[in-house]
matplotlib code that plots the C-alpha trace (Angstrom):
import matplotlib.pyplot as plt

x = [29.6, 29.5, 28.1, 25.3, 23.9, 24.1, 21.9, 19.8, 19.0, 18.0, 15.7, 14.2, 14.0, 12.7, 10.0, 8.9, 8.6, 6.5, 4.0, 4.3, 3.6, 0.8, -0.6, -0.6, -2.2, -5.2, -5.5, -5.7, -8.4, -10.3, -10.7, -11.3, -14.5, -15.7, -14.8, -17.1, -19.7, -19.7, -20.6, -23.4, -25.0, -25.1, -26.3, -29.3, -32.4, -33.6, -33.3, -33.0, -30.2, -28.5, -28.2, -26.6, -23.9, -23.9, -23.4, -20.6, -18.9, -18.6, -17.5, -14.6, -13.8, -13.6, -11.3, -9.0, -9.2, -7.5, -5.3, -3.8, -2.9, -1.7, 0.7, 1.8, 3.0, 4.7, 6.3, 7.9, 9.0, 10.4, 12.2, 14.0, 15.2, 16.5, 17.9, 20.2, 21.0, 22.3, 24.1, 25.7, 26.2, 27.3, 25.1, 22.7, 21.1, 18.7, 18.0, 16.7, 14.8, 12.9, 12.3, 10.3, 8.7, 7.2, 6.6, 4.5, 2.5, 1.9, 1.4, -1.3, -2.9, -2.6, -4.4, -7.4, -9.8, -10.6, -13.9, -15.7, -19.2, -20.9, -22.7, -20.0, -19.6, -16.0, -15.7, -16.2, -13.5, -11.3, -11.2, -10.9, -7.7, -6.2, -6.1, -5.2, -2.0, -1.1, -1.5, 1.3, 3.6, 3.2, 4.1, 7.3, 8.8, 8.5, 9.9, 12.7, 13.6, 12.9, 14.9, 17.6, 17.5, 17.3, 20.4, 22.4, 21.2, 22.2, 18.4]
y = [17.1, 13.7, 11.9, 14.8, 14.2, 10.7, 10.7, 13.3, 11.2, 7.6, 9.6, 11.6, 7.9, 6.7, 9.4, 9.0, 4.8, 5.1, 7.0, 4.6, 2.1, 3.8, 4.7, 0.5, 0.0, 2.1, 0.5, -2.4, -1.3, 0.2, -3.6, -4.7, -2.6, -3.4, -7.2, -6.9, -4.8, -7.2, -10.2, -8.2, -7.3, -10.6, -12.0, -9.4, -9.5, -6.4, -3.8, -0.4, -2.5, -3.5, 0.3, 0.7, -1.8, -0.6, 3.1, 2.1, -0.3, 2.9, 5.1, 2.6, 2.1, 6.1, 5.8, 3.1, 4.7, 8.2, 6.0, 4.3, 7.7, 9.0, 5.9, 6.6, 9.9, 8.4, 5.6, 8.4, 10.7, 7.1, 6.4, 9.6, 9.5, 6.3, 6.8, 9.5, 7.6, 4.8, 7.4, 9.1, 5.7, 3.1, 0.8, -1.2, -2.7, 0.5, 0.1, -3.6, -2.8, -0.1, -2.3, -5.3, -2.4, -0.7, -4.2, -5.8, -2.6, -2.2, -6.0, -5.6, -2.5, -4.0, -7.3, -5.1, -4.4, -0.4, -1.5, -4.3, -3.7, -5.4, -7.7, -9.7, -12.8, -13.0, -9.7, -11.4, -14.2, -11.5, -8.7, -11.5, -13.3, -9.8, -8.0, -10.9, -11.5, -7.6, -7.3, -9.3, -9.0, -4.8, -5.4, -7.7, -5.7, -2.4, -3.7, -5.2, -1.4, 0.2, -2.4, -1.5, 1.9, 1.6, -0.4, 1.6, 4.7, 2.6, 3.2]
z = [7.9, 5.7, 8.6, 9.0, 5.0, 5.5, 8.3, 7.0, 3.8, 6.0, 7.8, 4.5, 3.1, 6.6, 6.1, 2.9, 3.8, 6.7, 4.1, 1.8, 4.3, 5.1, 2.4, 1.1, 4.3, 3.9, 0.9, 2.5, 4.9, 1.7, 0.2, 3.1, 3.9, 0.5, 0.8, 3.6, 2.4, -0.8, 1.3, 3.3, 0.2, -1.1, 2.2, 2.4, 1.3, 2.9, -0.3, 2.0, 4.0, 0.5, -0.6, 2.6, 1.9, -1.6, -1.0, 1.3, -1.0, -3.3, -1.0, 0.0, -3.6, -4.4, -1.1, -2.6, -6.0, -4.5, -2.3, -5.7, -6.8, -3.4, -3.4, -6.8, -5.6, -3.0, -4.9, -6.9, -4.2, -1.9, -5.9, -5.8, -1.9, -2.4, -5.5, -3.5, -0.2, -2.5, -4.9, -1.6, 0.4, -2.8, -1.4, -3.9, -0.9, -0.3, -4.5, -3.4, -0.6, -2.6, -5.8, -3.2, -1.4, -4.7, -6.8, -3.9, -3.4, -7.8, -7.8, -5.6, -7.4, -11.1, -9.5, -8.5, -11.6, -12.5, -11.8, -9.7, -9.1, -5.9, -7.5, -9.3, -8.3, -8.1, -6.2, -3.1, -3.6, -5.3, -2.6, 0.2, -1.4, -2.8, 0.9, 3.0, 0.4, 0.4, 3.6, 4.9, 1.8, 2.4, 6.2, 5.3, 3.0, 4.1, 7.5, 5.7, 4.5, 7.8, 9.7, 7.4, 7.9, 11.4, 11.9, 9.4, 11.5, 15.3, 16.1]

ax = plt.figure().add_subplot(projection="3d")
ax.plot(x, y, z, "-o")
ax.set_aspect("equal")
plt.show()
């Protein structure tokens, strides 16, 4: 019966990553629309095609903004699970893996201002080196966790 909880718990954690996961990609995507769209619009001189790139930049930055507090919901909810795997399995290694998975994913959102409008100048350069960076360090360390999980569970 031990052995049931136990493996119930990695795959509630399990769960609850893969959302996170997802959720800090999509916010990935989000910047990387509006890193895009930010570079069209500066590269336009056509004012009807500009509104275009403007209208979408906005709509990807309402996107990322409701992402940032979807994936506050989930850093709570992955907090919690964790918190109970490593209180039923004594292992401080799950408590690690969810600290790096959490701290990249707020590093990222705290680097990105409450607002950028298109026009900024640093937008551009800002959105470009922010999503590149997150990217990668969101992959690693939630891969990190899941590989952990995995093996724990013989997957």
């Amino acid at each position: 019966m031990e052995k049931k909880i136990k493996y119930g718990k990695k795959l509630e954690v399990l769960e609850v990553l893969e959302k996170v996961h997802s959720a800090g990609t999509g916010l990935d995507v989000c910047l990387n629309s509006m890193h895009l769209d930010a570079v069209l619009f500066a590269k336009s001189e056509d004012e009807c095609v500009k509104s275009q790139h403007e209208e979408r930049y906005k709509l990807f930055y309402k996107k990322y903004l409701e992402g940032v507090d979807r994936i506050k919901l989930l850093h709570a909810e992955l907090l919690v699970k964790s918190r109970l795997l490593k209180a039923i399995n004594q292992d401080k290694e799950v408590h690690n893996l969810m600290t790096n998975v959490i701290s990249v994913q707020r590093k990222f959102i705290n680097k990105v201002p409450v607002s950028i409008p298109i026009d900024s100048q640093n937008s551009k350069a800002l959105l470009g080196l922010a999503s590149c960076e997150f990217g990668n360090e969101n992959n690693r360390e939630c891969s990190k966790y899941r590989n952990y999980l995995y093996n724990s569970l013989g997957i």
